[in-house]
N, C-alpha and C positions, 0 to 999 in steps of 0.2 A: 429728702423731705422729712420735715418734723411730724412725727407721730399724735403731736398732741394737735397742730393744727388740720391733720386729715381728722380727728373723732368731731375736733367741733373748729369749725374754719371761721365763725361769726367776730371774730375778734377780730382777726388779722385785717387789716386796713389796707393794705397792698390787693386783695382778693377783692373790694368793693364794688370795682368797673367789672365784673367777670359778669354780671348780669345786668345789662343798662337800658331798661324797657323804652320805647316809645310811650309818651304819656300823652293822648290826644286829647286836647286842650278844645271841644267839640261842642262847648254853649256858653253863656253866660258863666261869668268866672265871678267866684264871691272868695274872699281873700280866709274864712274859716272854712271855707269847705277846703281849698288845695291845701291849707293844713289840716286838717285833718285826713287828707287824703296821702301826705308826706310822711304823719306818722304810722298810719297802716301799714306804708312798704318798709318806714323804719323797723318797725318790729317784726318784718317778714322776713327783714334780711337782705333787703331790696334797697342798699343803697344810693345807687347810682339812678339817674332818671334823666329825659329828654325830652321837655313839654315841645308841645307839634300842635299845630293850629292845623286843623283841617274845615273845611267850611261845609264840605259833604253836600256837593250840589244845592248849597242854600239852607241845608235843616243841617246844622251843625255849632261851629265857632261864630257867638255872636261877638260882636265887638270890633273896635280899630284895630291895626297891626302895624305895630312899630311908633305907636302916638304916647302919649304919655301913661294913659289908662295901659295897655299892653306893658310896657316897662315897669311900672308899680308890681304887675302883678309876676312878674318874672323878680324882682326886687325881692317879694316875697319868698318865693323857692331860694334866692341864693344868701337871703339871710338865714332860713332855716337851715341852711346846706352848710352854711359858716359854720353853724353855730351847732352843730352835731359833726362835722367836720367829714363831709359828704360830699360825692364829688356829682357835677353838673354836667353835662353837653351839653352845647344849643343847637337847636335846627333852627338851617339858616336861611328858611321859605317859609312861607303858606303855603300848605298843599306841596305840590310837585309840578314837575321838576325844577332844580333848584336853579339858580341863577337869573329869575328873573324879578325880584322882588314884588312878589302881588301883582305881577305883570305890569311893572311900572320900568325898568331900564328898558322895555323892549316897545316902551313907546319911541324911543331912537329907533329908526328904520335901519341902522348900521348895526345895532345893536341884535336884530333879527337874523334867525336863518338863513343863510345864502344856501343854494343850492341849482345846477344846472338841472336842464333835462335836454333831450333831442328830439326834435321832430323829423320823424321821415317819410319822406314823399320817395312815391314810383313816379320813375322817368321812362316812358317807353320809348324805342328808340324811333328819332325822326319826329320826338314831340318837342316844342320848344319848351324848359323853363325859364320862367322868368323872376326876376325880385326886386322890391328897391332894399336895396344891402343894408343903407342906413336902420331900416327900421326890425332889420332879422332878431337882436339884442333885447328891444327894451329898454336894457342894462347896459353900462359897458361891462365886460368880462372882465376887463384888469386897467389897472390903471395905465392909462396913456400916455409916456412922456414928449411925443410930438405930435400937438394936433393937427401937424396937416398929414400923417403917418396914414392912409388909407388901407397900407396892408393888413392893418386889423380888423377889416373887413373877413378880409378869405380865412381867417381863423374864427368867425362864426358860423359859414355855412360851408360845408364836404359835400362835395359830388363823388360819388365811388363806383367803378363798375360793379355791376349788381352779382358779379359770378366772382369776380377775382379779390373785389372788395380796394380795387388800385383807384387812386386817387386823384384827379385830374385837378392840375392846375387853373383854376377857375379867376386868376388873375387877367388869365389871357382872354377872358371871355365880360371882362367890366367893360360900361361902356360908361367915359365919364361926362356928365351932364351937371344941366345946373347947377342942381341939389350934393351932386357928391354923385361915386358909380351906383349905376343901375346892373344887372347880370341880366345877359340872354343866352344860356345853352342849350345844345343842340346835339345830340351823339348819332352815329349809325348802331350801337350796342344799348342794350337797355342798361338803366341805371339808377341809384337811390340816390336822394338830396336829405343830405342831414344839417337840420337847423340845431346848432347850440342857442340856448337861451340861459340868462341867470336869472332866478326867480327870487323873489323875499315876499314873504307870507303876507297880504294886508294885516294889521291889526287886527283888527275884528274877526281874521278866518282863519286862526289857529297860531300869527304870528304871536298871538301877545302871550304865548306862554312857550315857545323856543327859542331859546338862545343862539346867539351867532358865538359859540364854542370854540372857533376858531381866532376869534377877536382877543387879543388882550387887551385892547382898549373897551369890550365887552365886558371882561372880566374884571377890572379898576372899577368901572361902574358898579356893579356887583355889588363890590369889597365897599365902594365908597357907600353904597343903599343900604348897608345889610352891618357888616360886617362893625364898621367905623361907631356906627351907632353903639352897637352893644358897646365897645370899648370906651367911647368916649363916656360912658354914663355908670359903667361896672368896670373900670382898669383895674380896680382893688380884686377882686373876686380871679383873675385873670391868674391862671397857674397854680395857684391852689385851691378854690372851688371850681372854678369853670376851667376845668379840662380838654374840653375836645368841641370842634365843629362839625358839624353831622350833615354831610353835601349828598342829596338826593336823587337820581334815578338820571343823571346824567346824560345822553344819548345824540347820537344825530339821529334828524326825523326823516330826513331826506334823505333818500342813496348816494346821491354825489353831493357832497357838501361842498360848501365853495367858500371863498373872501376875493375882495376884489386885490390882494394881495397876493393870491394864492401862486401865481406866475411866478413873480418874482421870487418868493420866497423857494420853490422848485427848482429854478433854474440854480440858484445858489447854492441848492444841496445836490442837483442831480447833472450840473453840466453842460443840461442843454435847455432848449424852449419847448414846453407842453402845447403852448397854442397851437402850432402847425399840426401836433398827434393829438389835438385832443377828442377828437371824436372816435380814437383807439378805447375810448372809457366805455363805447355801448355799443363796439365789433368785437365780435366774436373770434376765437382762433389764437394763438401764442404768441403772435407778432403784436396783435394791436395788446394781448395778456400784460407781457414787457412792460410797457408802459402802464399799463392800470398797479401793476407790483410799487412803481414809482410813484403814481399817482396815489395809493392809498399810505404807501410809507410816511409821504409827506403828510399827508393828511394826519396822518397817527399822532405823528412828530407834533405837528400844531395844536391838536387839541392837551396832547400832554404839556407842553410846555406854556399856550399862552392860556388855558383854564387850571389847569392843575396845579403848573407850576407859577403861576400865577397866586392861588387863592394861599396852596404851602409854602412861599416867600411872606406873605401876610403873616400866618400861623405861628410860624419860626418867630419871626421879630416881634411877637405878642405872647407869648412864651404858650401858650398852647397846639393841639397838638389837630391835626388834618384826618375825617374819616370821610368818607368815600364808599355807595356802591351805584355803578353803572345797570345794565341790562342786558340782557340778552347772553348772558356767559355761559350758556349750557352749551352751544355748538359754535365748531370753527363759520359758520354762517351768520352765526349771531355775531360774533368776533365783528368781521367785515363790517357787516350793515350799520353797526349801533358808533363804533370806536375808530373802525381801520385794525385798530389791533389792540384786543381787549387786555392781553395782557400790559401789554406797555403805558397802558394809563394806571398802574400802579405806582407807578416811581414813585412820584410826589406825594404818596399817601401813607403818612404816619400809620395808618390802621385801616392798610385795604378791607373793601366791603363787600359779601356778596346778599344776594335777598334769595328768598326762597317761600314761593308761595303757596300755601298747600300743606298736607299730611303725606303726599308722596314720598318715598325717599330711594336713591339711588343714580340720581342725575349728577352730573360732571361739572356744575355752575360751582360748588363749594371749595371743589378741587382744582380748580383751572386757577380762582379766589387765592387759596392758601399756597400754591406752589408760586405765583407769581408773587406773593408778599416774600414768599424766601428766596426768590431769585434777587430782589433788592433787599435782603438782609433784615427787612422788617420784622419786629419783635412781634408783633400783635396783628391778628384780622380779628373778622368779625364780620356775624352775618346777621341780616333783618330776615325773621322768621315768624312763621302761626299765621300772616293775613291769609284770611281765606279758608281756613282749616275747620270753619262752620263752631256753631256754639256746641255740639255734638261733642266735640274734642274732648275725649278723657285725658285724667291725667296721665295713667299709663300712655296712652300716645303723645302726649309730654313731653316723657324724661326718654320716650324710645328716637326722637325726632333729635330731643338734645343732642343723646349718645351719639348719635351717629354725624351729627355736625362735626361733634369733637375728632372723630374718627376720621372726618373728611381735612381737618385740621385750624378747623378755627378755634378761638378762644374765649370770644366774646358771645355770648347771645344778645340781644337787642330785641327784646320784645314787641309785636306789634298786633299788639298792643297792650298798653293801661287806658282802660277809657274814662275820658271823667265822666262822662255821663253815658247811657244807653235810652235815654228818651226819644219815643217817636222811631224815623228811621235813623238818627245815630246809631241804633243797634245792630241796623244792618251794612256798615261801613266794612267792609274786609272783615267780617269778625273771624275771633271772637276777641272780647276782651279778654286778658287773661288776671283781671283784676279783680276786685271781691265782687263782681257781677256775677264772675266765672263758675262752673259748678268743681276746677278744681283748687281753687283758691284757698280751701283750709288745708292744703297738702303743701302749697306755694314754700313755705320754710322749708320743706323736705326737699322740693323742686331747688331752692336756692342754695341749699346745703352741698348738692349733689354738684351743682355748677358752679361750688367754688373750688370742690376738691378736683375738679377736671381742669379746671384754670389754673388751678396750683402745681399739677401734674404736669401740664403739658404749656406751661413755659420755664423760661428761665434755662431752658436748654435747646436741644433741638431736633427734629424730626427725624427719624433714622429706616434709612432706605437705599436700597442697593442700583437703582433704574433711574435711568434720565431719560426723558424723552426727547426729541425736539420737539417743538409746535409747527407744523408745516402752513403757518399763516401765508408766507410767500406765494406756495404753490396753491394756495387757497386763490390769492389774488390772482393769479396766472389766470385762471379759467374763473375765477368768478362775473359772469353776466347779469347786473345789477336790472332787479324787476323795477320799474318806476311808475308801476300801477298801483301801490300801497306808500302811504305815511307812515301812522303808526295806529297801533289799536285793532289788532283782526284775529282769529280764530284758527284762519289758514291764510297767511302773509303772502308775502313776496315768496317766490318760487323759483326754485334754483332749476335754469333751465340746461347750464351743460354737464353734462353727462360726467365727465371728468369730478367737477366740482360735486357732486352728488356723490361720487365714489369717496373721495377724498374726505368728507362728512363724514360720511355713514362710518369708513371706518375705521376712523381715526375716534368714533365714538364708540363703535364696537372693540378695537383697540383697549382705551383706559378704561370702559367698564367690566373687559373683560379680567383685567389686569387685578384689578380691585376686586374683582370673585376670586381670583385665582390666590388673595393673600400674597400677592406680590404688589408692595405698594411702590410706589416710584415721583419721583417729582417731573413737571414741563420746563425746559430749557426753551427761552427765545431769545431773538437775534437782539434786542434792546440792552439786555443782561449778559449776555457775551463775557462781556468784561470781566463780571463778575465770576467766572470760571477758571481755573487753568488746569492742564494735566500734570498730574503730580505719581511717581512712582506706581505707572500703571491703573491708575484711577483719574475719575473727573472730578475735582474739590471746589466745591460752592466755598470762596475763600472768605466772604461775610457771616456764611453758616457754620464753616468746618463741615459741612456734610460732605460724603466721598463715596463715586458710584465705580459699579464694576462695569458694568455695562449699558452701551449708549444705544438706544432705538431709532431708527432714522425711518418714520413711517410715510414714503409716497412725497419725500425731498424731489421734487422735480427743480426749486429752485432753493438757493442756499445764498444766504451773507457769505462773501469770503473770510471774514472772520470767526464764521461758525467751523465753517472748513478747515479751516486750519485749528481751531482748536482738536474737531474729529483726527486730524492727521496726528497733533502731538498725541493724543490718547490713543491708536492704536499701535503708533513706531513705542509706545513704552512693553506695549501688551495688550493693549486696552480693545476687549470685546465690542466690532459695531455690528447689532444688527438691520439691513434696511429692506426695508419692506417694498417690494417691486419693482424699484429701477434705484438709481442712486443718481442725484443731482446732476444737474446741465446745463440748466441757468444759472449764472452767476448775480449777486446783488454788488457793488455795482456791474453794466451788464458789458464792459469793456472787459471784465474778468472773468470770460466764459473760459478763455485759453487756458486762463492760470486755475479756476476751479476744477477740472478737467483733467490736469498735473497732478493736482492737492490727490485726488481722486484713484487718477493711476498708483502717489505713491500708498495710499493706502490699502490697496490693493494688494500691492506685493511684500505688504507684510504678514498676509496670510491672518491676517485678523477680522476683516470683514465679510461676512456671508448675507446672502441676496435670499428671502422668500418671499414667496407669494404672499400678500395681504390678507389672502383669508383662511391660509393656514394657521391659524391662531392656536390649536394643540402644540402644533412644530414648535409653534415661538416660543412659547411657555418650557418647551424642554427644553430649546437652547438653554434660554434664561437661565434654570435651574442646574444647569451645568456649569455656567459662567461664577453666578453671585455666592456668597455665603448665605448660610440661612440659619443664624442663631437662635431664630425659634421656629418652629414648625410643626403644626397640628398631625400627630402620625395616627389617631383613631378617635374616630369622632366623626361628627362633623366636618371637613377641611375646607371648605368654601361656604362661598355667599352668592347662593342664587340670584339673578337682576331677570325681573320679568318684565322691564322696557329699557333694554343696554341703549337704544338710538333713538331720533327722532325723526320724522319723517323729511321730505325734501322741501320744507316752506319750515317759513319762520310764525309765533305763536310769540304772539305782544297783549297783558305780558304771559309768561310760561304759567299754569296753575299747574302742580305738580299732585296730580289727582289720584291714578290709579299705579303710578308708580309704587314698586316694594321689593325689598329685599326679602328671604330667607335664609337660614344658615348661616353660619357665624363668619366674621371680618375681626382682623384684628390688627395694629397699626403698631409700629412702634418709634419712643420718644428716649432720648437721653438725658437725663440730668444727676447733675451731681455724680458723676462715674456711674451711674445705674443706670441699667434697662428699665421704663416701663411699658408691659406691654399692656396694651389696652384693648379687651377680646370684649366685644358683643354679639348677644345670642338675637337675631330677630327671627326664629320661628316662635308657632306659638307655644311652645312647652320648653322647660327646660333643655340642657343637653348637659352630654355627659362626652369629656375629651381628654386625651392623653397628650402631653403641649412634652417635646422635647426642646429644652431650652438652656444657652449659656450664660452663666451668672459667675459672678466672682464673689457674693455669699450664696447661702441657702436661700431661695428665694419664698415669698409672702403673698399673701394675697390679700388685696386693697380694695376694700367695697366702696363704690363711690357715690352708693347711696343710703348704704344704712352708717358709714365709715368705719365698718369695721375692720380688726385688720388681724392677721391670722396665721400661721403656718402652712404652707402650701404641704399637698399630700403627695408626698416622695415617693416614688416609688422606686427609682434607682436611681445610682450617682455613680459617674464615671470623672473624676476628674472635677472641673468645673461645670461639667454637663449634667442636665440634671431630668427624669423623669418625671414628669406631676400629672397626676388627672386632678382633673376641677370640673366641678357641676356648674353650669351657666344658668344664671333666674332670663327670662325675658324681660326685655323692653329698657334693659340699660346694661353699662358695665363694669366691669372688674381688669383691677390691674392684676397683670403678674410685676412683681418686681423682684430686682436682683442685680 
């Protein structure tokens, strides 16, 4: 790093996006006021900006959207932006969430959420059911390519014994009449009748603002409303002022999402028909699990490929670049519900995103964000931050919310907000602003000062950690029993009723927070990213990163990709430390390969490299750990951890998360490589300084790097052994300091 760009970083033009506010575009727009509102942040340091219409329940953004009047005034921002040579995103909504423009593609009914539910009826034995079959659907479930095919009937409604959950062939029980078969059954055993139905939102009652996610012909629409526009009318601006497209809050609403393709496309990846097992999606138990693991894989697969990679085939061919943040990324719970698998919709995103609402800090949404941008090799995240954080917000709580982003390992801050106006209740939209409404707005230069030198630091190389973990999304899926008494929007959601799945939550969150108190940072491996791994000379090397781990964590693997598996094998036949936390895998993904997971398993076994503990001996882990990895730097007096006084969340989801009373104490410290240097990056969050003895390995004498006043300094030595070196350093609160070397 250049010295003269840490004292003053305002030049450097490469550093301009490290700070890209939300600018809420929230009343009548007059074309001197947004300049003058352009030059504010110019001279703040705030180059980068993301005008965002919000309507705010009616007292907010007056005006058209996407008509000419709207274009003029965006015309405006990107000739100023020309012409100071300033970079641009667009959001590519009104309001939230994205993809439906003004809820105008989801006037198409194809275009809306699909989604199943089931109805279940008690059958006591010796009572007749009856039904006319035709009408169980509504919908048809999947497309039908023979319509005189009646068997698609029996794949709407399941009879099951009510004890064993066994399945009765209910073909044998149609009786066919005029209309098409009717059903009359009749058991000596009691039993439950499960109706499958496919649902689509009417307009009016919440369709017209959820997407069918699943559609790439959903997504075209989209691109064609939204996207085609801005281009056809700004192509000039395209790759050097307008940069980046800014895709909002993402989600399924529904717990089973569906398309009327969804069959087809399943059977193609998984070998067999879902229809016959699909009422395995809302039994209970590891048989009907199996298939829900299949069921939501697919699912995953679809929303990444025909939304994501959908909108980033756009991006690419329009020389701009894809940002993204979905919801729910705090727990393996939220994973399921929102995504299927939250990490795997990163692929396609130039600049994975995560949000973060509130003053809280210490939750795993930032870190689930930053490790899956580096399992696909991504340069850059970035998180939406401050809504919610009240106008109370000092700026010390600020630059301490910043630090800790950066620590979590993003790069970008995304303000949310800039507001153009605070009139009426626009004031009270998510605030606060953090624009000159704000009470820390004359600090705002120091603020943007501080977050370029963190941006500066912490790219252009790459994150350096010794721990891999898996993500045990799989085993999530096995026992996840999806509540379909909530949408979205609640305080205490959907409720994780097995037991199983509740364990695997909790401690797989107690797990990574504890991990991150303990100053041992580590990255999430998942099954999507596979590829991008191999075992190399006794280590696991992320080969788009160069990062390279000692040791692998396998926490509560009850099911595993064979290709994950077989990576664990090459990594411990080198040498390579597994540890796994309470049993070690048994289902196989696909589930023909239980034989061969089972081998993988045995032989890693007897290479005497993998040890089994209990889950919540988490002291134990931590010693393994510390036996296994190197530890070129390490707190040996002081302070040595980061207290977390909410490591977990409870067992229901919380739409969206406000990150309230969440808080660290105690210092965290993270470390980065660039240019042959360590930088390590220590924040103090108690309230008082701290005073620490950091034993650390450097190949010079190492410096220390203030990232908010930029000063830069002689670290204080106090012995040297070699290339190892001795130093205390006094910690300020509420932000931090590099060591480098």
């Amino acid at each position: 790093m250049k010295k003269e760009i840490w004292k003053n970083p305002f030049p450097e033009k490469s550093l301009d996006e490290a700070q890209s506010p939300l600018w809420f575009w929230n009343d009548k727009l007059e074309r001197e006021e947004l300049l003058r509102q352009l030059k504010m942040k110019s001279e703040t340091g705030v180059a980068s900006t993301i005008p965002h219409a919000r309507t705010n329940g009616g007292e907010g953004y007056i005006g058209g959207y996407l008509d000419e009047e709207w274009f003029e005034n965006v015309r405006t921002v990107l000739e100023y932006k020309k012409e100071h040579d300033e970079p641009v995103w667009l959001y590519d909504e009104i309001d939230w969430p994205a993809g439906t423009c003004n809820k105008t593609v989801t006037r198409k009914e194809e275009n809306r959420e699909q989604y199943l539910t089931f109805r279940r009826e008690w059958i006591p034995a010796g009572t007749a059911f009856r039904a006319q079959v035709k009408d169980l659907t509504g919908k048809p479930l999947f497309r039908v390519r023979e319509e005189t095919d009646k068997s698609q009937y029996a794949f709407n409604l399941f009879i099951l014994d009510a004890e064993t959950y066994e399945k009765y062939d209910i073909t044998e029980y149609f009786k066919y009449l005029i209309f098409g078969p009717e059903l009359e059954f009749m058991s000596d055993r009691d039993a439950w009748a499960y109706v499958a139905k496919i649902h689509v939102d009417p307009y009016a009652y919440g369709g017209s603002g959820q997407m069918n996610y699943l559609s790439r012909e959903a997504a075209e629409d989209f691109l064609q409303s939204t996207y085609d526009k801005y281009y056809d009318r700004f192509s000039e601006y395209f790759g050097s002022t307008v940069k980046c497209f800014f895709n909002d809050e993402t989600r399924m609403c529904n717990p089973l999402a569906w398309s009327i393709d969804f069959p087809e496309v399943f059977r193609a990846r998984k070998g067999y028909d879902l229809m016959p097992r699909l009422v395995d999606l809302a039994l209970p138990g590891e048989k009907a699990g199996r298939t829900r693991c299949d069921y939501f894989d697919v699912l995953a697969y679809l929303f990444q490929e025909n939304y994501f990679g959908t909108l980033h085939r756009w991006c690419k061919a329009h020389g701009v670049k894809l940002y993204a943040h979905l919801l729910g990324e705090e727990t393996l719970h939220g994973h399921v519900r929102y995504s299927g698998d939250y990490m795997r919709q990163n692929k396609y995103l130039d600049i994975p995103g995560g949000d973060h609402l509130g003053k809280g800090i210490g939750s795993l949404n930032i870190k689930y964000t930053s490790s899956s941008a580096h399992s696909y090799g991504h340069d850059l995240s970035a998180v939406e931050v401050f809504a919610g954080c009240g106008w109370d917000m000092t700026f010390e709580e600020y630059t301490r919310i910043v630090s800790w982003m950066y620590q979590q390992g993003m790069q970008i801050i995304i303000n949310h907000g800039f507001f153009y106006s605070d009139r009426g209740e626009r004031k009270n939209d998510w605030p606060p602003s953090q624009f000159f409404q704000w009470q820390g707005w004359p600090r705002m230069k120091e603020g943007n000062a501080m977050i370029r030198r963190l941006y500066y630091a912490m790219t252009g190389g790459m994150n350096e950690m010794d721990i891999l973990v898996y993500n045990p999304i799989e085993s999530m899926w096995l026992n996840y029993e999806p509540d379909m008494n909530y949408t979205h929007g609640f305080a205490e959601g959907p409720f994780l009723a097995n037991g199983r799945a509740v364990k695997t939550d909790r401690e797989m969150q107690l797990l990574l927070s504890g991990l991150m108190s303990e100053n041992l940072d580590y990255e999430l491996l998942h099954k999507d990213a596979v590829g991008n791994f191999e075992a190399s000379g006794g280590k696991i090397k992320n080969i788009k990163t160069g990062q390279e781990f000692s040791v692998l964590i396998l926490p509560m693997c009850r099911v595993m990709p064979v290709e994950a598996a077989k990576l664990c094998r090459d990594f411990a036949v080198q040498g390579g430390k597994i540890l796994a936390l309470d049993e070690i895998p048994v289902y196989a993904m696909p589930r023909e390969e239980d034989e061969a997971l089972g081998g993988i398993f045995r032989e890693i076994a007897e290479t005497g490299n993998l040890t089994i503990l209990p889950v919540e001996e988490k002291e134990a882990l931590y010693g393994k750990i510390r036996e296994v990895i190197p530890m070129p730097v390490a707190i040996i007096d002081g302070a040595k951890r980061a207290a977390n006084n909410h490591p977990c969340y409870p067992a229901w989801l919380i739409d969206p998360y406000m990150h309230g009373g969440e808080d660290l104490s105690g210092i965290q410290f993270v470390r980065y490589r660039k240019d042959g240097k360590r930088n390590t990056l220590f924040v103090n969050y108690s309230a008082e300084p701290e005073t620490i003895t950091v034993r650390l390995e450097a190949g010079e004498e190492p410096e220390v790097w203030d990232t908010f006043t930029g000063e830069i300094r002689k670290a204080q030595i106090l012995k040297r052994n070699g290339g190892s070196y001795l130093v205390e350093m006094t910690l300020p609160c509420n932000y931090g300091v590099f060591l480098v070397g």
